[in-house]
Biotite code that builds the C-alpha atoms (Angstrom):
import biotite.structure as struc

atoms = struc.array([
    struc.Atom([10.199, 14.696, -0.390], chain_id="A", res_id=1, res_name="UNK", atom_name="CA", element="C"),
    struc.Atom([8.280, 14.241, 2.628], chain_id="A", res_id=2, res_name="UNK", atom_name="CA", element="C"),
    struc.Atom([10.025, 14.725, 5.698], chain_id="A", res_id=3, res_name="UNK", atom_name="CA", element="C"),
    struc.Atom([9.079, 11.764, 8.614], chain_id="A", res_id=4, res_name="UNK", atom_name="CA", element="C"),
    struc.Atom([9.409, 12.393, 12.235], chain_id="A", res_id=5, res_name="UNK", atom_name="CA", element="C"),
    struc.Atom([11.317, 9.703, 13.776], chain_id="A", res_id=6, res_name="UNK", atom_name="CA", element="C"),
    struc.Atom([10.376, 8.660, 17.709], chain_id="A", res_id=7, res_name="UNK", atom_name="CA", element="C"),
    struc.Atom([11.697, 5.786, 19.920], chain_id="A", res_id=8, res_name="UNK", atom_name="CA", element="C"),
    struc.Atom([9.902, 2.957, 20.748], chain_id="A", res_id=9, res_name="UNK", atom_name="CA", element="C"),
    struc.Atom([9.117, 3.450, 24.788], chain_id="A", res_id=10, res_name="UNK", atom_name="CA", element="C"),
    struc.Atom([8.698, 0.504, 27.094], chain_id="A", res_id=11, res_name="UNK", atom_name="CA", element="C"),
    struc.Atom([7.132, 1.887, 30.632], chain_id="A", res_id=12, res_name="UNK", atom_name="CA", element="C"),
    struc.Atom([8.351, 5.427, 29.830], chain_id="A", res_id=13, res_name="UNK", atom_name="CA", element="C"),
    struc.Atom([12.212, 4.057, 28.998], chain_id="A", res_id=14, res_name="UNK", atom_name="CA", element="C"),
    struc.Atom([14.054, 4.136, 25.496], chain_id="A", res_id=15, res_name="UNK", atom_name="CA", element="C"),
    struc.Atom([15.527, 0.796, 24.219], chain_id="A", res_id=16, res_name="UNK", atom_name="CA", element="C"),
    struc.Atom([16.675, 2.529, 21.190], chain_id="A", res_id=17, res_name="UNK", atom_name="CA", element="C"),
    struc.Atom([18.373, 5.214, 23.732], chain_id="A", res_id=18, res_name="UNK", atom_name="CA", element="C"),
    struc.Atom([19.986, 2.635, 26.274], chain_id="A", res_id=19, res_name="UNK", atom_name="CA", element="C"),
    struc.Atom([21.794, 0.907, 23.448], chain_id="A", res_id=20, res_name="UNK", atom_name="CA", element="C"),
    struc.Atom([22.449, 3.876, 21.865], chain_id="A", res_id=21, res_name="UNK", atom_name="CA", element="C"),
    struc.Atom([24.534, 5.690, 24.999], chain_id="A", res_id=22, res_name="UNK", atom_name="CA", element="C"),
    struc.Atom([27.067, 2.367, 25.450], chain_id="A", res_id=23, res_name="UNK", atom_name="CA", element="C"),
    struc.Atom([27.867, 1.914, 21.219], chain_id="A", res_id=24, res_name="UNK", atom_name="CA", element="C"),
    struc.Atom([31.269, 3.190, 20.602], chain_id="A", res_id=25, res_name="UNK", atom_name="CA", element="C"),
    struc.Atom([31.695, 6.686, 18.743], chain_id="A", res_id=26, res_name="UNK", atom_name="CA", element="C"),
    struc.Atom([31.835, 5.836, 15.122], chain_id="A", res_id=27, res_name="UNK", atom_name="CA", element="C"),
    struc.Atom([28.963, 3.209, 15.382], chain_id="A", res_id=28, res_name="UNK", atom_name="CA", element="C"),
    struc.Atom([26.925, 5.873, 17.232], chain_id="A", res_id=29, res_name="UNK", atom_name="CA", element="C"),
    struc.Atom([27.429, 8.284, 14.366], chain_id="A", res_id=30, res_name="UNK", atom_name="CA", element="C"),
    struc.Atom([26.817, 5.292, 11.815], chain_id="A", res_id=31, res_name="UNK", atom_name="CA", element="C"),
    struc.Atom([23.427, 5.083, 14.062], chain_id="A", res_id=32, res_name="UNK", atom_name="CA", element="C"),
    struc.Atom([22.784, 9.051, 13.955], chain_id="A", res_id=33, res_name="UNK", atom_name="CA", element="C"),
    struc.Atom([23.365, 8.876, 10.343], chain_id="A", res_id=34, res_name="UNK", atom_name="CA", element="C"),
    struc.Atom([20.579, 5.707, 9.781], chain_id="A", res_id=35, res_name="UNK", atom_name="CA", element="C"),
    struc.Atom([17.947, 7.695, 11.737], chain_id="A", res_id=36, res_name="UNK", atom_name="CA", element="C"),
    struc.Atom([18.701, 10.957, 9.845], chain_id="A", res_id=37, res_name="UNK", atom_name="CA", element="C"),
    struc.Atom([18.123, 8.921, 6.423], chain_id="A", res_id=38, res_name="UNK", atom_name="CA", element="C"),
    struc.Atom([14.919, 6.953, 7.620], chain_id="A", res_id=39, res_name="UNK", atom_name="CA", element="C"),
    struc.Atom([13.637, 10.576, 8.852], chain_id="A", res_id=40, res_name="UNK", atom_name="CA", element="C"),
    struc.Atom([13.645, 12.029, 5.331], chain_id="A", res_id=41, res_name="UNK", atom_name="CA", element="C"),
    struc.Atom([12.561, 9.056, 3.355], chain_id="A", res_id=42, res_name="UNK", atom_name="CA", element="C"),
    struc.Atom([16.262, 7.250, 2.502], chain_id="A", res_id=43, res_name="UNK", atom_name="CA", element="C"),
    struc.Atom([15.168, 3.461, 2.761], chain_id="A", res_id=44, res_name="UNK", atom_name="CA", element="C"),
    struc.Atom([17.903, 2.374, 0.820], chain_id="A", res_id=45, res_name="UNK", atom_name="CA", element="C"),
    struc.Atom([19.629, -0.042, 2.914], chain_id="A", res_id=46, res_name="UNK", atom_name="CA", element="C"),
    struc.Atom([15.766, -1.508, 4.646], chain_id="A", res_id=47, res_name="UNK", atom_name="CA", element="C"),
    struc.Atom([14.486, -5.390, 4.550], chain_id="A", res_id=48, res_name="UNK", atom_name="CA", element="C"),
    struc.Atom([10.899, -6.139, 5.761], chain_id="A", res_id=49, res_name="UNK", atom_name="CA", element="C"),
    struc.Atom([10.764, -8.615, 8.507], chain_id="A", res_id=50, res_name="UNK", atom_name="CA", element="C"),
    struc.Atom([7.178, -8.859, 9.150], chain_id="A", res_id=51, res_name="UNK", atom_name="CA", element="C"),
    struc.Atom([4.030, -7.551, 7.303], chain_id="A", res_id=52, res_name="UNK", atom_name="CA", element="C"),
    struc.Atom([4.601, -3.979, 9.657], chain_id="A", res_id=53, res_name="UNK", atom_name="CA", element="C"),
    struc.Atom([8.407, -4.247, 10.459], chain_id="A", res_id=54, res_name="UNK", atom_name="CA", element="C"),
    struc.Atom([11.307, -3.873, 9.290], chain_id="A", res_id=55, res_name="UNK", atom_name="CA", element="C"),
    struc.Atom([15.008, -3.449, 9.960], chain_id="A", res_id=56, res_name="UNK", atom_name="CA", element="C"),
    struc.Atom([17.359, -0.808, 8.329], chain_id="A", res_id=57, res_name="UNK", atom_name="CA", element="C"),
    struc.Atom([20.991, -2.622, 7.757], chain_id="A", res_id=58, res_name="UNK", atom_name="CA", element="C"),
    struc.Atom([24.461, -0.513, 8.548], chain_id="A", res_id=59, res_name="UNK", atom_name="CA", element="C"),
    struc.Atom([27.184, -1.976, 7.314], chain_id="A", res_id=60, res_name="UNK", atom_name="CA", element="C"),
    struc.Atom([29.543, -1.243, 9.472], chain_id="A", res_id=61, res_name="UNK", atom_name="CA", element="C"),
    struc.Atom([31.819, -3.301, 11.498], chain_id="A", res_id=62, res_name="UNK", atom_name="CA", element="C"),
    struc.Atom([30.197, -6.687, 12.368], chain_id="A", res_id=63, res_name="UNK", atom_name="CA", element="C"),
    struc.Atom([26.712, -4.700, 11.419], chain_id="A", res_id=64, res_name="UNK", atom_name="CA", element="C"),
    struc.Atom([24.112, -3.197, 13.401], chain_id="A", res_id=65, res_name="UNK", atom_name="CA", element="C"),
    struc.Atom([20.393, -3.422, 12.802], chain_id="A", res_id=66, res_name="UNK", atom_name="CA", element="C"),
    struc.Atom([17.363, -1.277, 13.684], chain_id="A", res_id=67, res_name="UNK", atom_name="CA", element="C"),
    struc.Atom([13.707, -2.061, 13.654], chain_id="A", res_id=68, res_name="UNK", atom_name="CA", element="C"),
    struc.Atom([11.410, 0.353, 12.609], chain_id="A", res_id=69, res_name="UNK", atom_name="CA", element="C"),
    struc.Atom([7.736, 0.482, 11.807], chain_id="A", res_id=70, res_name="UNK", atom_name="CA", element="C"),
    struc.Atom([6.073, 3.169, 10.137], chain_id="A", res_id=71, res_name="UNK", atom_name="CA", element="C"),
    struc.Atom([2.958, 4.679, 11.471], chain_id="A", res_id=72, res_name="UNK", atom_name="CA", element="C"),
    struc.Atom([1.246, 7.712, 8.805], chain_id="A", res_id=73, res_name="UNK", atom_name="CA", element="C"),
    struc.Atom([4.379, 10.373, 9.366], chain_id="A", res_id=74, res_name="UNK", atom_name="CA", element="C"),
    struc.Atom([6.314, 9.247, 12.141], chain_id="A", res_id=75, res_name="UNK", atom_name="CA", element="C"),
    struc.Atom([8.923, 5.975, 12.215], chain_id="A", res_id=76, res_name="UNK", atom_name="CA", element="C"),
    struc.Atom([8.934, 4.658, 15.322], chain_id="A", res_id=77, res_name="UNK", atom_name="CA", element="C"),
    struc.Atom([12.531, 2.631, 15.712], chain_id="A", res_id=78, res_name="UNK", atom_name="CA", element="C"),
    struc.Atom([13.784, 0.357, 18.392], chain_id="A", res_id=79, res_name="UNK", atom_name="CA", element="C"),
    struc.Atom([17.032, -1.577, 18.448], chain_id="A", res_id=80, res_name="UNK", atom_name="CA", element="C"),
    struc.Atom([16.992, -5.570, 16.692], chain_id="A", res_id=81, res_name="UNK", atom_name="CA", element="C"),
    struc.Atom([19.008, -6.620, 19.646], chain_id="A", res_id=82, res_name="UNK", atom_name="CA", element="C"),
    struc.Atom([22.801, -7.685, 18.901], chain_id="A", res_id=83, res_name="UNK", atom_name="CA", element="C"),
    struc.Atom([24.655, -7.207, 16.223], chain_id="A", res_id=84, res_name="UNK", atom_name="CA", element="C"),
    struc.Atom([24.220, -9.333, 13.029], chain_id="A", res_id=85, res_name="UNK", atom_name="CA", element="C"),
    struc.Atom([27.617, -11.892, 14.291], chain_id="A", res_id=86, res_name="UNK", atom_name="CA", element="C"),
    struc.Atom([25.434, -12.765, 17.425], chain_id="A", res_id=87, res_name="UNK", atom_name="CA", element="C"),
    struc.Atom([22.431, -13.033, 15.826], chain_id="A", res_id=88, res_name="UNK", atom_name="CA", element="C"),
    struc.Atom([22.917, -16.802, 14.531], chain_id="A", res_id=89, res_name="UNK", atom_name="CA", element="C"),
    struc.Atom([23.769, -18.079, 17.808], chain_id="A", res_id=90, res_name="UNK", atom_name="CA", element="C"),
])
């Protein structure tokens, strides 16, 4: 098993992944906790490519959430997809 390093995506210094992150409520923060734990020792079990370098890990949870991630030799660098899945279509 080789153990990844996970790190946040950083726009001027600031954490997308981290501002979304502090206003989910309790048990989707824990569903989010959980996601990164997986992705940071090789669990892609629940992962879709998007693009040729991205891709977005799936928690089924609630309406769903989704984050991006990209990986780059050992570390996964992960950002937020934006809303959840619902408002994703509109």
């Amino acid at each position: 098993m080789h153990d990844r390093k996970v790190i946040e995506y950083l726009i001027d210094g600031s954490s997308p992944f981290t501002k979304g992150f502090v206003g989910l409520d309790a048990c989707v923060a824990v569903k989010v906790a959980v996601a990164s734990y997986r992705l940071e020792h090789d669990n892609f079990s629940s992962f879709k490519a998007i693009r040729k370098s991205v891709s977005e890990y799936k928690i089924a949870f609630g309406h769903g959430y989704l984050i991006c991630f990209r990986q780059e030799g050992n570390e996964i660098v992960i950002s937020p997809c934006g809303s959840p899945q619902k408002d994703r279509s509109k």
